[in-house]
N, C-alpha and C positions, 0 to 999 in steps of 0.2 A: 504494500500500500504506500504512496504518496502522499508524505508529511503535509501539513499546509499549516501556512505561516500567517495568521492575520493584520500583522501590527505593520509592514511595509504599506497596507493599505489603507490604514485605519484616518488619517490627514483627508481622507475623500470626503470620511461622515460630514464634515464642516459645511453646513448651507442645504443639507440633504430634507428631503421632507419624509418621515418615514411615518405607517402606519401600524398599529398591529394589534390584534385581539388578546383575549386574555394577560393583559399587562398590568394588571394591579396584583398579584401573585407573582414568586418563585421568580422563574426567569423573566416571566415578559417581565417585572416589574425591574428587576436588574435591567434586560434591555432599552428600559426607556431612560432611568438613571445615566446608563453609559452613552447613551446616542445625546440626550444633555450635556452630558459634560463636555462630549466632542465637538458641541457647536451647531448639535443638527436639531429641525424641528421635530416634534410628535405627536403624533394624533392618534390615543391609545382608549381601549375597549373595555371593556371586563363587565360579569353579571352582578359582583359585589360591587355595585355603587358607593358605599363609605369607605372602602379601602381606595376605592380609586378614586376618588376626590381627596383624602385624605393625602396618597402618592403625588398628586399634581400640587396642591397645596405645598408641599414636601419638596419638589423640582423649580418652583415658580420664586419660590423665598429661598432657594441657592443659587438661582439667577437675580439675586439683589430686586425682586419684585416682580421683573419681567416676564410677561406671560410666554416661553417657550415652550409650551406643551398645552395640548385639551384635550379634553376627557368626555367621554359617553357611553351611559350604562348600555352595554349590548349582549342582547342573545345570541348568538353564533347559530343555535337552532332556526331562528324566524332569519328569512330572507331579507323583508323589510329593514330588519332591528340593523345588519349588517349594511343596507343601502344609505340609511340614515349615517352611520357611524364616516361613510366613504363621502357623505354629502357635506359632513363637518367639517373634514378634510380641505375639503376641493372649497368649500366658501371659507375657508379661516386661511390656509396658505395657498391656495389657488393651485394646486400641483399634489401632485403622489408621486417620488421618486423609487423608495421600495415601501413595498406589503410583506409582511410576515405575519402567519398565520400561527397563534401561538397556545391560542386556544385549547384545552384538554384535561380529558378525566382518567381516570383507575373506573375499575369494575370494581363492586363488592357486592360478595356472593357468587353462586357457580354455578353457571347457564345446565352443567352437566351433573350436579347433585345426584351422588351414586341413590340418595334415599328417594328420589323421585320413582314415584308411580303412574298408575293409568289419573286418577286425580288429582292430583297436582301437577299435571305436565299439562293439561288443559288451561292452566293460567297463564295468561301471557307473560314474557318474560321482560326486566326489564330492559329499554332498547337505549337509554340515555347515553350511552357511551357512544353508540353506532352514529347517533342523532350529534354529539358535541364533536366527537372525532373524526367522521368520516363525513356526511353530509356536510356538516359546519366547514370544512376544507374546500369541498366541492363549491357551496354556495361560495365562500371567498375567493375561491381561485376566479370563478367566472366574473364577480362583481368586480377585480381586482384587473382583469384581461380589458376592461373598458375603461378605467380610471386611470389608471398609468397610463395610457396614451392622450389624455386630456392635456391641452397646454404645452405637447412634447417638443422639442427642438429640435437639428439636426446635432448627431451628438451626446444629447442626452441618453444617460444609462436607469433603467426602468429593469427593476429585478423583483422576482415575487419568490416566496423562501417561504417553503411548508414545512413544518415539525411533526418528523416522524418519531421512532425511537428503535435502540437497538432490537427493540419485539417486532420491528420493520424486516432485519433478517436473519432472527437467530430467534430459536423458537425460546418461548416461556413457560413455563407452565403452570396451569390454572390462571393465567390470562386470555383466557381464548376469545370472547369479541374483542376484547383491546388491543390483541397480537393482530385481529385481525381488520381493524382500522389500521394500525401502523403500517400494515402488508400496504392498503389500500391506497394510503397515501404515497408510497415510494412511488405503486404502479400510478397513479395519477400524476405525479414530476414525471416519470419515465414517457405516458404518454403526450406531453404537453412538450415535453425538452423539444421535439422533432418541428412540433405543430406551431408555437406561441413565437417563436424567434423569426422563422422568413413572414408572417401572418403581421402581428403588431411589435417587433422589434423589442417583446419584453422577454428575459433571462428568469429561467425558473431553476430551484436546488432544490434540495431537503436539507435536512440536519436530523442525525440519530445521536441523541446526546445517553448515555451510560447512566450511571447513578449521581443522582443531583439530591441535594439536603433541601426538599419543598415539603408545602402541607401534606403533596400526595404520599411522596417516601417516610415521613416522619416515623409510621410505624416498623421498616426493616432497617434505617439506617444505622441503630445501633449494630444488630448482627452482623451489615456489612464490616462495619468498623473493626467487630472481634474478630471476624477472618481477614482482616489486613489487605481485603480490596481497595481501591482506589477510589476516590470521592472529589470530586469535584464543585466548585463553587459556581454558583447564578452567574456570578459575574465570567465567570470564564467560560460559560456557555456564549454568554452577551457577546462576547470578545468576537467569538469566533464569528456567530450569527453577522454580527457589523464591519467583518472581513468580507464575509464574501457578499455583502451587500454592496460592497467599494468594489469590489475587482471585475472590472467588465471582460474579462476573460472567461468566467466560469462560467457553464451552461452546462444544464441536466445531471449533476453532480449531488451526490451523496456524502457526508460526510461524517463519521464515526468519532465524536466528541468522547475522552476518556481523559481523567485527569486533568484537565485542561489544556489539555493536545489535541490534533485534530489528523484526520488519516480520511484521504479520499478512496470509495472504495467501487465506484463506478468501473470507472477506468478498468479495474483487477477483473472483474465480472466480467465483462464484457472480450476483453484480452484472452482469458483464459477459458473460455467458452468452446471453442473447438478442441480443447485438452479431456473436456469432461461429458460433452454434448457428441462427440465428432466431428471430425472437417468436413465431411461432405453435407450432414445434417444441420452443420450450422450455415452454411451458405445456402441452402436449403432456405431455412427459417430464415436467416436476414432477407432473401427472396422474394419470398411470399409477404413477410411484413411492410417491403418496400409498393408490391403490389396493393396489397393492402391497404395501403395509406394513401395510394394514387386514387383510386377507388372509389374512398368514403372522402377523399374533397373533390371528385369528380359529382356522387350524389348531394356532398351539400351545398357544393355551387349552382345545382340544378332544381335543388328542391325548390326552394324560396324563392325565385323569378318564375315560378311555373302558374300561380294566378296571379299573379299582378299582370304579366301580359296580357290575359284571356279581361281582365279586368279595364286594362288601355284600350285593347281592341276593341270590347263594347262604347266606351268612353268615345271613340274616333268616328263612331257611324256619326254622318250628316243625317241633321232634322228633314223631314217632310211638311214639317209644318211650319210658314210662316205668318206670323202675325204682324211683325212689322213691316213697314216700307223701306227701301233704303231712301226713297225721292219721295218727297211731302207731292199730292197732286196739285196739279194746276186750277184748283175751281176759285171761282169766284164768288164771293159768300154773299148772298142773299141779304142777310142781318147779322149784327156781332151777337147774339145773343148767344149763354156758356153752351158748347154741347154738354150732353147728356152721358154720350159712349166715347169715350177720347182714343179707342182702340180700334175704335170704326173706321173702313174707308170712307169720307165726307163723299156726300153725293153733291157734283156739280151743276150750280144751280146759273140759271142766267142773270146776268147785271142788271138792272135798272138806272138809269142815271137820276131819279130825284133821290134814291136808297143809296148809291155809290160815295165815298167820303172823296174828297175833291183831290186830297194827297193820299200816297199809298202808306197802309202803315205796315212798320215794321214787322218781319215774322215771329220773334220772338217776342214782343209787345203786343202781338194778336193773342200768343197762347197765354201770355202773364194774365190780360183779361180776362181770355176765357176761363181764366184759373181762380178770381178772385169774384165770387157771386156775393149777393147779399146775404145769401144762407150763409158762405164759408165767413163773411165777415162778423157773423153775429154768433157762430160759435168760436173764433179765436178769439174775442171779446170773451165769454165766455171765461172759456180755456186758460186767458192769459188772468182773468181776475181770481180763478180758484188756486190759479200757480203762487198770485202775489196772497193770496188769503194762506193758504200754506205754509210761506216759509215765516209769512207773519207769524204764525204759529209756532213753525218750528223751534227758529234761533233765538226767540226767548226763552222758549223751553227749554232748549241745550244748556246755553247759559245757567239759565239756574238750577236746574238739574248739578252742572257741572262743579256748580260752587255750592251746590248741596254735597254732592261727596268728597270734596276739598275740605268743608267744615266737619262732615262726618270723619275723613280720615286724620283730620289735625286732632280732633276730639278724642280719638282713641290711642295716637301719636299721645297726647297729656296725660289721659290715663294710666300708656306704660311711662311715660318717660314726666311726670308733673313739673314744670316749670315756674320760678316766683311769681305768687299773682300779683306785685306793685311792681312787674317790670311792665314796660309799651309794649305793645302785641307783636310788631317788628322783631323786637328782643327773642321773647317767648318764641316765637315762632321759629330763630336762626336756629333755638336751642336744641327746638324739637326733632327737626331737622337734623340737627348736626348728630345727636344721639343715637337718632333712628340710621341715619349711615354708619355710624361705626357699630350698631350693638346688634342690628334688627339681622337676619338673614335672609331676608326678601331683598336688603337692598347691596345686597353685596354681586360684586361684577363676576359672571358667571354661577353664582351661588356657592363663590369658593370664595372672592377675594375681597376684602374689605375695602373700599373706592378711598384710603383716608387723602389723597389733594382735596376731594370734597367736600371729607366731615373737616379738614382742617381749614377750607374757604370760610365754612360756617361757624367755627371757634372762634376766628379771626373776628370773622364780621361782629359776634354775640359782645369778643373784649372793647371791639372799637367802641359799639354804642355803649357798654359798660361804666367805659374810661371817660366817655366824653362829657362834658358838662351841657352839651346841648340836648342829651336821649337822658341815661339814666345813670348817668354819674352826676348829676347836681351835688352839689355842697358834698363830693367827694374833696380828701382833705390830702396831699403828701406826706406819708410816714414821718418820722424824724429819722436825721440821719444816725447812724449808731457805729459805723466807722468800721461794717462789715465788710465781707470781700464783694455782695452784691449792691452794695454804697461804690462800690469804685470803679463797679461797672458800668453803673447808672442805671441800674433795671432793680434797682428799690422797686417794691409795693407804696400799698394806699395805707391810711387809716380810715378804715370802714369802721369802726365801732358806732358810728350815729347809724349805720342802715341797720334795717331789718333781719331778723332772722333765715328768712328767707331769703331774702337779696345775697343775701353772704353766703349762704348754701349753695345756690344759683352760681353765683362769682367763681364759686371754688370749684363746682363742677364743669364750670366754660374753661380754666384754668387748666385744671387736670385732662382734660379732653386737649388742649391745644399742646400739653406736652406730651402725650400718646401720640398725638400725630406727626410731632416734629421727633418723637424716637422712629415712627414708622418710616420716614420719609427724609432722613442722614442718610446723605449720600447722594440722594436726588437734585435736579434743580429744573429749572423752566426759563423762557424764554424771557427777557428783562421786556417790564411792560404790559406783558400777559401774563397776570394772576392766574385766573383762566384757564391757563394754556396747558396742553400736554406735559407732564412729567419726563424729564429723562432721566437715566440711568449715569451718575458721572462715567461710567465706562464705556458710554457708547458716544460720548461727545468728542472727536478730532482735538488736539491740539498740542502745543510740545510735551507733555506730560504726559499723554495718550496719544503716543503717533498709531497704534493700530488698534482702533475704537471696537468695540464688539457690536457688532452690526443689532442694526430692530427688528424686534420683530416685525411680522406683517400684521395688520394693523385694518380690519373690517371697515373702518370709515374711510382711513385716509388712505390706504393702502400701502405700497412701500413707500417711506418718509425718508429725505436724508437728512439728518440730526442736524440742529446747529452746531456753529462754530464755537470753542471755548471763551471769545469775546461776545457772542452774542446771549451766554447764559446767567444767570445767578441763582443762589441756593432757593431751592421751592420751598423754604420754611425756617423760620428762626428758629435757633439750637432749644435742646429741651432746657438746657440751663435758665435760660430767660423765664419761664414759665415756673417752672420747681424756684427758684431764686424771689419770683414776685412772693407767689405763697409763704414762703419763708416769713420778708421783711415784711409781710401785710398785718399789720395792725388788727385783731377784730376776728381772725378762725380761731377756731379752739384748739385745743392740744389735739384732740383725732386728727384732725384737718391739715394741722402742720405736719405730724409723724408719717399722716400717708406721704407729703412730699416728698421731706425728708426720705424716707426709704425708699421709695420710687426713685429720687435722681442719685443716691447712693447704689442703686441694682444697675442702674445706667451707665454712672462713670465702671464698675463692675464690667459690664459687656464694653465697654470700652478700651478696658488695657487700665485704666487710672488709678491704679489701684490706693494710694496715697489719697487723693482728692477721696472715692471709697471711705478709706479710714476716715477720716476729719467730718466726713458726711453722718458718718454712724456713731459718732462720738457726738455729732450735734444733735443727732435724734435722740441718743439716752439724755442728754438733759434737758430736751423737749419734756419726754418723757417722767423726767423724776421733778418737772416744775410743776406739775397737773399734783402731785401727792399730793395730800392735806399738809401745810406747812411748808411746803418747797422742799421735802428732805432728799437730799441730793448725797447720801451714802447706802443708799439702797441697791445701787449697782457699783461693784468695781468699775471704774473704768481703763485699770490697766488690763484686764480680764476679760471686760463682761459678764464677770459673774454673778447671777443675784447672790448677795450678802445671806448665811445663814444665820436662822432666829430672827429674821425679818419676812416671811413669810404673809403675815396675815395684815401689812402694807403694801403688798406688791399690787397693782393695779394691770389691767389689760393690756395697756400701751406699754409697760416694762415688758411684760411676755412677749408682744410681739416685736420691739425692739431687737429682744438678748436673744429670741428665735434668728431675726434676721442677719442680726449679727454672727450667729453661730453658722449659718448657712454660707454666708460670704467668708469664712475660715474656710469651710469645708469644701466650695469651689475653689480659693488660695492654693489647697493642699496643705493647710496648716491645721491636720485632723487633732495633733496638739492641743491648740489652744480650742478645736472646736468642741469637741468631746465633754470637757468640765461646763462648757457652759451650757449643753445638752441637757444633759444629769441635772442641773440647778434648776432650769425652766421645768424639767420634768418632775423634778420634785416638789417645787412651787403649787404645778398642777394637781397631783394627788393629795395635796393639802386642801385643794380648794371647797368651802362650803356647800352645801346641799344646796339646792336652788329649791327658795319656796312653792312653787308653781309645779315642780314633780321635774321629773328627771327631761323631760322635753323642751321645760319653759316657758317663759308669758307665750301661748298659740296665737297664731296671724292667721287672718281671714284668708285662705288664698285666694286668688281672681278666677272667674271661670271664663278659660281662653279658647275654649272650645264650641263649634256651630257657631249658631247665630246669634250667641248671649253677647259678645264682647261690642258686636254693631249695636245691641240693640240697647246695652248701655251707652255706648255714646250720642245715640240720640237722645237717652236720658239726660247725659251730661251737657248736650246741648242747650237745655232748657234751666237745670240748677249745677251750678259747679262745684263738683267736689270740693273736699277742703285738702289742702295741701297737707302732704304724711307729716306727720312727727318726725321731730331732730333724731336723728341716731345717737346712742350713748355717745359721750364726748370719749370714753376710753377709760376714764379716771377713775374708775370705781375699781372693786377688788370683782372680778367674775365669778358665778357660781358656776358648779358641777353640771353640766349637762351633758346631752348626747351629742353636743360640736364640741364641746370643752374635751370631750373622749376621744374625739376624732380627732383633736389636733394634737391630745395622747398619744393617738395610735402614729403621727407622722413622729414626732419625736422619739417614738422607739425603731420607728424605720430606719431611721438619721442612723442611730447608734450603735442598730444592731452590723450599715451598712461601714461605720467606721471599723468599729471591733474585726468584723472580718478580714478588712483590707488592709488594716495596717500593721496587722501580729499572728505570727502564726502558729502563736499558744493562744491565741484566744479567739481562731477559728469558731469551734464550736460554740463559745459564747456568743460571737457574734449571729451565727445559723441560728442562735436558742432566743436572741432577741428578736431576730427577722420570724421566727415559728409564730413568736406569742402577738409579735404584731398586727400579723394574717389575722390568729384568732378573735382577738380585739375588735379588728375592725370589720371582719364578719359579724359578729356577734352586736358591734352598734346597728351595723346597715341592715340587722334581721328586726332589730327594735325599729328605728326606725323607719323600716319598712311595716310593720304592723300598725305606728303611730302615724301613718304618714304624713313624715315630720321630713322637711325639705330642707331646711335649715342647718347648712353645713352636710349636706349627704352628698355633695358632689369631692368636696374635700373629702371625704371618707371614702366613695369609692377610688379617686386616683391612688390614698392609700392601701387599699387591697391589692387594685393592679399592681404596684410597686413593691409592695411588701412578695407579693406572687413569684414576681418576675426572678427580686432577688434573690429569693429561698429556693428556685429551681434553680438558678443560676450558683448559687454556693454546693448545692446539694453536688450537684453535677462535679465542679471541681474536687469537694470531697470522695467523690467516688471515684476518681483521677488517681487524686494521691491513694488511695486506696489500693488500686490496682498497679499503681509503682512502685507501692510497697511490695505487692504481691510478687512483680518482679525481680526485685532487687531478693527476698526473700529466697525466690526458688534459684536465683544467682549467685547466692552467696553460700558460701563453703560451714557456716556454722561459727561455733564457739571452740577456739584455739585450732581452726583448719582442720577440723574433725568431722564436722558435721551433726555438732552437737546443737539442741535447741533450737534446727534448721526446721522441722515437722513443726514443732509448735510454732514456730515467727510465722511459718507457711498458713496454718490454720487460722490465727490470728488476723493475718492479713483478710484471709475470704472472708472470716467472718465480718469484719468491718467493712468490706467491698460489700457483701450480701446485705449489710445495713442501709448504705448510703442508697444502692437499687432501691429498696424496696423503698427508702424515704421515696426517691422519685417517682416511682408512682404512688404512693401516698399525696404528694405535690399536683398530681394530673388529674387524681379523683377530684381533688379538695379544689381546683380550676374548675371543674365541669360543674362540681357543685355550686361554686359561686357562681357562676355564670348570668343566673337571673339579676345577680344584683350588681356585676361590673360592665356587662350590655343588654339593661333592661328594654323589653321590649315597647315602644311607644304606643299607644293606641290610636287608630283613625280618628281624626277627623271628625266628629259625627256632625250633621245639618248640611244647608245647602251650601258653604263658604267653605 
């Protein structure tokens, strides 16, 4: 067999438009990854919708925003669902350069069941494999043979790439429909290689890739492992898959994927054919197959024109019948009076000279006459006055119609999102708007992306009229200065303390929304002049600093755009600092309102590299936070530590907790599990201290909103007429927290934290760590079963990320322990014993399995205890119900 090498070709993917089914799993989803990174477009399939919006999501935010990739749920089953997916395509980047068919199941269960009888073999069998494997190819190939040649060039390379597998030519057994899709598809490459190249210039392969670590293998790939086969990675399937997508040399080609090596085995088959077949018998059969083929494109060159002719030829008979004249007759008319029959030959009548008009009139001024009677004039009178009664009617009604559901939707816009009721309606209104883009899921671009240039136009606009003394900043006052680092920037705050409770709510949340968006949107800029204006990507703008730009994508309105110039752009949004910095020095929030900034542009400078600025930001949030105590007591936190102080326990307030939490976390991103660790343990000990909550272990209950059918519209007509009252202030933070079921949950992350330092950082205390990660699971099971009983929402979404989490990591250590387990094992039956004897060799040896046989069996203990959570870390949503 001949090697093949993909990476000499791999520089083509760059500017490629590729498509391909099942792409949010296993390989396809590595092949969309890798065709990303390489520069090329993708336009990918899959039946699990949340995985692949999820994946796209995931590709578009490592292209710094940029939409390189779309996505759409498709069936491979239905014809349609696959036509839709090629239509997305072809209108998003206007081209198909390769199709890869990537789509595919496993059987389970066995068509050939020794225990079947005359009764049960009367049931139909299932055919889903036949239907995703083998038709779902079939449909692709053909829908794929008309799309690659859409928009082709001379030149351009058009390749379409079916996934077989090695059950394509080496039998398996008890795979027998799935051996026999993969047959199906080889022979379907085999028959198209001859057919699809001189017919539409497109290149078709297969790929049989070996054993790959996906959801389908999950269940043999340990076995593989213990016999020391060979395993291969998604990505090295991808590798190969986006070589021979590049190489316009290869046609009708097979490829056998092992390790991530690649062996063509076409060529060998075919070579070797008269060694195994015969010589005379294979020229025989090459013979007859060439006849063959002349054959069946001689019938279907013949089929399809055979009534369309029979169809022209009836088309081509001449009428017998004419109605017109080609020549108007020569009479002379009697009277102008209108005829009656206009399709009649006029009968020629003689002249009269006192009847005769003295000039001749024109012919087409004869017929306008005869065309316009008193009848016709008195029903387009008519006619024309029910048209103007009509639209009388109409475009009043549109109108207020229109602005009836503009106020119905702004109404239900306040209800989720309530806005101060003493600001101007203008204000309210930006507010609404701006929240509803960044929070709502309706208004997000493609229903992945969150549009924030827009919710940030609307932050902007809400601080403008905020600040300004003309809208609704009157007898707004300038802070004092205090000789901070945001005094020397100039972007001090206000002293709001004369406004309103709301007003300052409001303030803070236009505030906090304008620095989300300028965290979203570092790194972008726009056109000087055009606020407005399209976003770009700093990497795709030309200039000395970026002499080779990364090209735009394509772009449904404007189509391909060539960026501006680096003199013609500036940043599309002031830094978050501006924004965290005003809250800071603003006179008038409370300690909540501050510690959110505070920790917000300390995670920031964090994702930035700053780690110093970090420090100083977290040092200013604890004594945000120890200013809010009763008294200002300001030794309640180390601050060389961060540790809460013990025996002060029953002062620590909320905003300390979440402080020394967040401070713990930016240690433990640092890598400075050290210092993070003690302050772990403090916060968590804090917590099991904490009081019983009066109200029962769920707490003061909220009414929830019912968002479901047609209740939520038919409140906002309600709210139309009386307006709610604006929610209640949230705790300031200041108070000490009671025991509840989010108090547990934010329990159960901090023993996450601990259990995930313990393990990583000592390898005596391994198993403490797995013992904390165990109890963690349990914990937060055991809340999300309570609160699923009380259905109590309140911090349950924090709890389940903590079970995912806690899951992931206790498989994830298990798994290592069962490693070293088994390299004990080895090292055991390796080793010679005590004093080169072989003494105490049996027992080290038994000791080893038995702790290997422990670590196993945890792991599937870990897989039940996954299947069992299940209900509660991807709960199922309910429809819908009513007509909306």
């Amino acid at each position: 067999m001949s090697r093949f090498e993909p990476e000499p070709f791999l520089d083509r993917l760059k500017g490629k438009v590729v498509l391909l089914t099942g792409g949010a799993h296993g390989i396809g989803a590595a092949l969309v990854k890798f065709c990303v990174e390489r520069g090329a477009q993708v336009c990918f399939g899959d039946l699990d919708e949340r995985a692949g919006k999820a994946l796209l999501e995931e590709v578009n935010k490592a292209s710094s925003g940029i939409s390189v990739a779309c996505f759409k749920a498709t069936d491979v089953t239905q014809y349609q669902s696959l036509l839709e997916l090629f239509d997305l395509c072809l209108q998003t980047y206007g081209r198909v350069d390769s199709a890869v068919s990537c789509a595919g199941i496993i059987e389970i269960g066995n068509w050939f069941d020794p225990s079947l009888d005359l009764a049960t073999i009367r049931q139909v069998p299932n055919q889903k494999v036949l239907d995703v494997n083998l038709l779902g190819s079939l449909y692709f190939s053909r829908i794929a043979s008309v799309y690659l040649r859409q928009g082709r060039k001379d030149g351009d390379d058009k390749a379409l790439i079916l996934f077989s597998s090695v059950a394509g030519f080496k039998e398996s057994p008890g795979l027998f429909v799935y051996q026999a899709t993969k047959h199906g598809i080889l022979g379907l490459m085999r028959s198209l290689r001859l057919y699809l190249p001189p017919t539409t210039g497109i290149r078709v392969n297969a790929i049989c890739p070996w054993m790959v670590p996906t959801a389908m293998t999950e269940g043999i790939v340990f076995s593989w492992k213990a016999a020391n086969l060979p395993i291969q990675s998604t990505t090295d399937v991808a590798r190969v898959v986006a070589g021979v997508a590049c190489q316009k040399e290869l046609n009708g080609k097979a490829f056998y994927v092992e390790g991530g090596r690649a062996w063509e085995i076409e060529d060998n088959i075919d070579r070797l054919e008269p060694q195994w077949l015969g010589e005379e018998q294979s020229k025989m059969l090459a013979k007859g197959q060439r006849v063959l083929g002349e054959m069946m494109r001689m019938v279907q060159a013949q089929l399809p024109s055979a009534i369309p002719r029979r169809v022209l030829r009836s088309l081509a008979r001449t009428s017998t019948l004419d109605f017109f004249y080609s020549k108007p007759p020569r009479s002379r008319s009697f009277t102008h009076k209108p005829s009656l029959l206009l399709v009649a030959r006029p009968i020629p009548r003689p002249q009269l000279p006192f009847l005769h008009p003295a000039t001749r009139i024109n012919v087409v001024q004869a017929h306008v006459g005869r065309f316009i009677s008193t009848e016709r004039k008195q029903r387009w009178k008519a006619q024309l006055w029910r048209q103007l009664r009509f639209h009388a009617y109409l475009w009043p009604s549109v109108f207020l119609v229109t602005i009836i559901m503009i106020g119905v939707q702004q109404t239900k816009f306040e209800r989720d999102y309530p806005t101060p009721r003493d600001w101007s309606f203008w204000s309210r209104w930006l507010l609404r708007n701006a929240k509803f883009t960044e929070l709502s899921e309706g208004a997000k671009v493609s229903q992945v992306l969150t549009d924030w240039a827009k919710a940030g136009r609307y932050y902007l606009g809400v601080l403008e009229r905020l600040e300004s003394e003309d809208y609704d900043g009157k007898f707004l006052l300038p802070s004092e200065a205090t000789g901070t680092y945001a005094d020397s920037l100039g972007i001090a705050g206000f002293d709001i303390s004369a406004k309103s409770d709301q007003w300052r709510r409001g303030y803070h949340d236009a505030l906090m929304g304008a620095a989300r968006a300028a965290e979203n949107l570092d790194g972008m800029c726009r056109r000087k002049e055009d606020p407005a204006g399209r976003v770009y990507s700093r990497e795709s703008i030309p200039g000395p600093d970026n002499p080779r730009p990364k090209p735009l994508p394509w772009d449904k309105k404007r189509g391909h755009e060539t960026p501006p110039t680096q003199d013609e752009v500036e940043d599309a949004f002031p830094s978050p600092e501006v924004f965290y910095m005003k809250i800071l020095t603003t006179k008038g929030f409370d300690t909540g309102q501050r510690l959110d900034a505070a920790m917000a542009y300390a995670d920031w400078c964090d994702f930035k590299g700053l780690t110093e600025a970090a420090e100083d930001t977290y040092n200013w949030a604890m004594d945000i936070a120890q200013s809010g105590l009763p008294g200002g007591a300001a030794d309640i936190i180390d601050m060389k530590t961060g540790m809460i102080a013990k025996g002060r326990e029953d002062e620590v307030s909320e905003n300390v907790l979440r402080v020394c939490t967040a401070y713990a976390v930016h240690h433990a991103r640092a890598g400075n599990v050290k210092q993070a660790l003690p302050i772990f343990l403090s916060v968590l000990r804090v917590r099991k201290n904490l009081p019983p909550s009066p109200f029962g272990v769920i707490g003061r209950k909220k009414s929830a909103p019912q968002d479901e059918g047609l209740w939520p519209y038919i409140s906002s007509l309600k709210d139309l007429i009386i307006e709610r009252p604006f929610p209640e202030a949230p705790p300031s933070g200041n108070e000490r927290p009671y025991h509840t079921l989010k108090e547990a949950c934010e329990e159960v992350g901090l023993m996450t934290y601990i259990g995930e330092i313990l393990f990583a950082t000592s390898d005596s205390e391994r198993e403490k760590g797995l013992s904390w990660t165990r109890d963690s699971v349990e914990a937060a099971e055991a809340v999300l079963w309570v609160m699923e009983e009380q259905k109590e929402d309140d911090g349950r979404e924090r709890c389940r990320e903590c079970l995912e989490t806690g899951l992931t990591n206790w498989k994830e250590m298990s798994r290592q322990m069962a490693r070293l387990a088994a390299r004990k094992e080895q090292e055991a039956e390796n080793g010679s014993g005590w004093l080169g004897l072989g003494l105490g060799k049996a027992q080290r040896i038994a000791e080893a399995q038995k702790e290997k046989a422990r670590w196993e069996e945890e792991n599937v203990q870990i897989q039940l205890r996954k299947e069992k959570t299940l209900p509660l870390t991807q709960p199922i949503k309910p429809q819908p119900q009513g007509w909306f």
